[in-house]
C-alpha positions as CSV (number, residue, x, y, z in Angstrom):
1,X,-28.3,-0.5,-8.1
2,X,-27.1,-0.6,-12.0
3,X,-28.8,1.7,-14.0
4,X,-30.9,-0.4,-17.1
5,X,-32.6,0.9,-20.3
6,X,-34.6,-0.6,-22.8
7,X,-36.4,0.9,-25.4
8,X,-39.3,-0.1,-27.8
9,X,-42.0,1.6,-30.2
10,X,-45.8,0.9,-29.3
11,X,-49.0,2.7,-31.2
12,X,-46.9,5.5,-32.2
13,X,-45.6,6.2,-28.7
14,X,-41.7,5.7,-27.9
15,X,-41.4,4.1,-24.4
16,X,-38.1,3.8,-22.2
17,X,-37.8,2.2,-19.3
18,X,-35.3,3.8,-16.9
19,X,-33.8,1.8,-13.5
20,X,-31.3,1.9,-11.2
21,X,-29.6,5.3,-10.9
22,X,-29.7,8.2,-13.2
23,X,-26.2,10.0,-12.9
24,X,-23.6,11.6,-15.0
25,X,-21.9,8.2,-15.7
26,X,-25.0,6.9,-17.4
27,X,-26.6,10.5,-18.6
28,X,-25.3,9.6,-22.0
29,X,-27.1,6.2,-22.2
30,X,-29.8,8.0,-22.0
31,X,-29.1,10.8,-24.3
32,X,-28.4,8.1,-26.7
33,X,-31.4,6.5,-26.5
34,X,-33.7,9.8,-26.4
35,X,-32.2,10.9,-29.9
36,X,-32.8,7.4,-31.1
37,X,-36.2,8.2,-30.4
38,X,-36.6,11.2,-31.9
39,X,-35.7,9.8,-35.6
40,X,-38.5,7.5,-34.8
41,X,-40.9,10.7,-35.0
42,X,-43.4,9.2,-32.3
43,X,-46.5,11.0,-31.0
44,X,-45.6,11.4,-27.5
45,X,-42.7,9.9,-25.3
46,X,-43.2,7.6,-22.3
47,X,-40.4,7.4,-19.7
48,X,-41.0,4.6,-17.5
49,X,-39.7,5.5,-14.6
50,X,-41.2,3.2,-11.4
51,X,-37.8,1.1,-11.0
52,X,-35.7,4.1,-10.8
53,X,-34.7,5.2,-7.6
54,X,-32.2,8.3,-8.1
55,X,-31.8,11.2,-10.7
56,X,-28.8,13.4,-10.7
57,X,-28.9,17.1,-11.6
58,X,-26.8,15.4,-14.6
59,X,-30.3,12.8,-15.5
60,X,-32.0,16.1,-15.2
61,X,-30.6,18.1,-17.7
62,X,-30.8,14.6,-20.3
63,X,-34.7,15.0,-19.1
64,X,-34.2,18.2,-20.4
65,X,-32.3,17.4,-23.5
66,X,-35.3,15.0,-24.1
67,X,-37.8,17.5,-24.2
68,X,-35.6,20.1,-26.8
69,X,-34.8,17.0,-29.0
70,X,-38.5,15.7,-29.2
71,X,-39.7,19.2,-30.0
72,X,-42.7,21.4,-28.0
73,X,-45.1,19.3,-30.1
74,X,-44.4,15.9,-28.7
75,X,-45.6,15.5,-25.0
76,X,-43.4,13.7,-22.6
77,X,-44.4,11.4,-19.9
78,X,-42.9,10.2,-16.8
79,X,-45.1,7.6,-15.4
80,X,-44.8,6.2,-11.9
81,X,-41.7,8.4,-10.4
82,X,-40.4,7.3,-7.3
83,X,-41.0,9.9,-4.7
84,X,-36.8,10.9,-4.7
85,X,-37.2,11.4,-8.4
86,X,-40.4,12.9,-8.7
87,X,-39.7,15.6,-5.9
88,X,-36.2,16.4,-7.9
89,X,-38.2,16.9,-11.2
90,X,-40.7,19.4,-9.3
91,X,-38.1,21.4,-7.6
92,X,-36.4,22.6,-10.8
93,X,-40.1,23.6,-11.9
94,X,-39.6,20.8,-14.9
95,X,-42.9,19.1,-13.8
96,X,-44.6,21.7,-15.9
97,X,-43.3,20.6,-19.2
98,X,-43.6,16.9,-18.7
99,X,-46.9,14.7,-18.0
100,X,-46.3,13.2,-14.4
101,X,-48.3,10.2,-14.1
102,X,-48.6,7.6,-11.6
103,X,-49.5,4.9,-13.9
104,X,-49.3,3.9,-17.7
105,X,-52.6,5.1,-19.2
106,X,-52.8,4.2,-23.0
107,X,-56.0,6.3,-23.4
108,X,-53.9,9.6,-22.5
109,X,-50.7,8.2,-23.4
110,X,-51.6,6.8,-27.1
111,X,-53.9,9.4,-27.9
């Protein structure tokens, strides 16, 4: 499956939507996009994440990227991981610096 990302700005909150598959040959897309975001100085980042079915150790470490660009005061959220992804963000221990959530929630999200 291609990998897809869109980006847009909604109460403060940077969402991206990631789909496809997350790998070295698209990391950069991503890191692209996640400094874009950071200029933007949003409250929190959301990181759509339901569509994407695969994340390398390479989309890892741009997850990572994400969190040192946004800074420790912006929280991150990766809402709806596919079970694949999710289990490869919990085995490098990364689940503790992001927000896993199964759904959008705007009251947690936007807050």
């Amino acid at each position: 499956m291609a990998f897809n990302l869109t980006s847009d700005i909604h109460n403060g909150v940077v969402r991206i939507t990631l789909s496809g598959e997350l790998d070295a040959s698209v990391a950069g897309q991503f890191k692209t996009a996640v400094e874009q975001a950071a200029v933007a100085q949003p409250k929190s980042l959301a990181l759509l994440v339901s569509d994407l079915s695969y994340m390398s150790s390479a989309g890892l470490r741009a997850l990572v990227f994400a969190k040192q660009k946004m800074g420790a005061s912006i929280r991150i959220f990766v809402v709806g991981a596919q079970e694949t992804v999710q289990e490869t963000i919990e085995m490098t221990g990364f689940s503790h610096s992001v927000v896993m959530l199964e759904s959008y929630d705007a009251a947690q999200i936007e807050a």
